[in-house]
N, C-alpha and C positions, 0 to 999 in steps of 0.2 A: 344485323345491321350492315355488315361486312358484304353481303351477298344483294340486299335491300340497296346499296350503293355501286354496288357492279352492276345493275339492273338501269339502274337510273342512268351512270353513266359509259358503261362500255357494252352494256349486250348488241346493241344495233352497230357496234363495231368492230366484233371479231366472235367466234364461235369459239365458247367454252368446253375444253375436253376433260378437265380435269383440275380439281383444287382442293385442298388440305389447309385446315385453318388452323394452325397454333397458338400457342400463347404470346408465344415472343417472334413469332415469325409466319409466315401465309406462302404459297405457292399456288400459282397459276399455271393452267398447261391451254396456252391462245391458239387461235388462227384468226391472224387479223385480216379483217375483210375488204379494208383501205390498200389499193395498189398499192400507193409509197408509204402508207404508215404514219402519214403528218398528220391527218383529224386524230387518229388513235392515239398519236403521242401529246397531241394537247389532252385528249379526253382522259386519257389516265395521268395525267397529272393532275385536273380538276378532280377525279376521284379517288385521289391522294391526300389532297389538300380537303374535300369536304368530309372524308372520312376523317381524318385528323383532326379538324374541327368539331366536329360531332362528338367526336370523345374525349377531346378536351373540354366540350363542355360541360358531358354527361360527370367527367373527375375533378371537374371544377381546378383544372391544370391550364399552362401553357404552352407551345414548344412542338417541334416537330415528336414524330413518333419514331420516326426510323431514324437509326443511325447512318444508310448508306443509301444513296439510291435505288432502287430496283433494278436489277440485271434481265438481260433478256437475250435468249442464243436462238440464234436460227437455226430452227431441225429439216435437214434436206433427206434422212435415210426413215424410212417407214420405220427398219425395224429400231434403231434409236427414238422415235416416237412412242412403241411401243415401250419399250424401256420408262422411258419418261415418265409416261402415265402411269404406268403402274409405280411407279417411285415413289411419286406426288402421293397417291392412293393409299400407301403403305410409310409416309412419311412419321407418323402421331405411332406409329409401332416402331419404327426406326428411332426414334427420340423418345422410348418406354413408358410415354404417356395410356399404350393401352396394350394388352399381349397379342393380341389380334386384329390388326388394320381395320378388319369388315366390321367393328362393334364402333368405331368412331363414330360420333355424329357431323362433325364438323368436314367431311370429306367428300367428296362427288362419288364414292364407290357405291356407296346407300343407293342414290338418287337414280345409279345406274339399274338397278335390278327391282325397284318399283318400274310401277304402272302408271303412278303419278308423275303431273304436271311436271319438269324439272328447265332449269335453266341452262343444264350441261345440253352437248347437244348430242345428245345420246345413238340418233340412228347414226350420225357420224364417226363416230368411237364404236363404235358395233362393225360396223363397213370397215375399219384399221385391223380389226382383228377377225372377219369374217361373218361373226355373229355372235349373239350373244352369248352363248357357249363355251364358244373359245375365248372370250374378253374373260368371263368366269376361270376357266380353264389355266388359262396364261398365268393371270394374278395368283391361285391355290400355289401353280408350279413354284413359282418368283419367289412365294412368301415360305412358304417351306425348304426351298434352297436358303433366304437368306435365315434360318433357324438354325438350319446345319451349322451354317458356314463358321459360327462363333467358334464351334469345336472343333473342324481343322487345325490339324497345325501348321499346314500351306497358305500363306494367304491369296 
């Protein structure tokens, strides 16, 4: 429903790289397509509010959902984008919801490596990291250094 409402209101306004759907929390990795950002900042607040509603209805509840506004940083360094996305990617195994990031279903990393139809916009995420290859590649590295790294005793 979550993604069924990013469709409706923000895909005609920014390019999706990357998102992770949790239980208690969500992550987007954007490129908004709006020079100054003002339709996109109305349209993600309408797709705040009708998601909110929609599950209020579906729990037969009231009330916002989120505690806090949604945050959002401007990324000016490729390779900090890179970072990003794979972060996002690897979120649902950062929070031990699964041992292995790639098994999530709730993540744009799947949708990356099908053939199928997908909402992320995949040749553009492919083109950050060279190719599909190296986007594969990048991620293995990232997710196995962060396995290590618990056993350090350097942080």
């Amino acid at each position: 429903m979550f993604l069924d409402k990013f469709i409706d209101y923000l895909y005609d306004y920014c390019d999706l790289y990357a998102y992770n759907l949790l239980p208690n929390h969500y992550h987007l990795v954007l490129r908004v397509n709006d020079e100054n950002g003002e339709q996109f900042s109305r349209q993600i607040g309408s797709f705040i509010v009708s998601y909110t509603n929609k599950v209020n209805l579906r729990k037969d509840r009231v009330g916002g959902l989120f505690m806090k506004p949604f945050r959002r940083i401007l990324v000016t360094r490729e390779d900090y984008l890179k970072r990003l996305i794979f972060y996002v990617n690897h979120n649902a195994a950062k929070h031990e919801l699964v041992k292995d990031f790639r098994d999530y279903r709730f993540s744009s990393y799947p949708a990356m490596l099908t053939d199928e139809d997908t909402i992320v916009a995949r040749d553009k995420v492919f083109q950050i990291f060279n190719d599909k290859s190296e986007f594969v590649e990048y991620h293995n590295f990232r997710h196995e250094d962060f396995k290590i790294r618990k056993y350090l005793l350097e942080p």
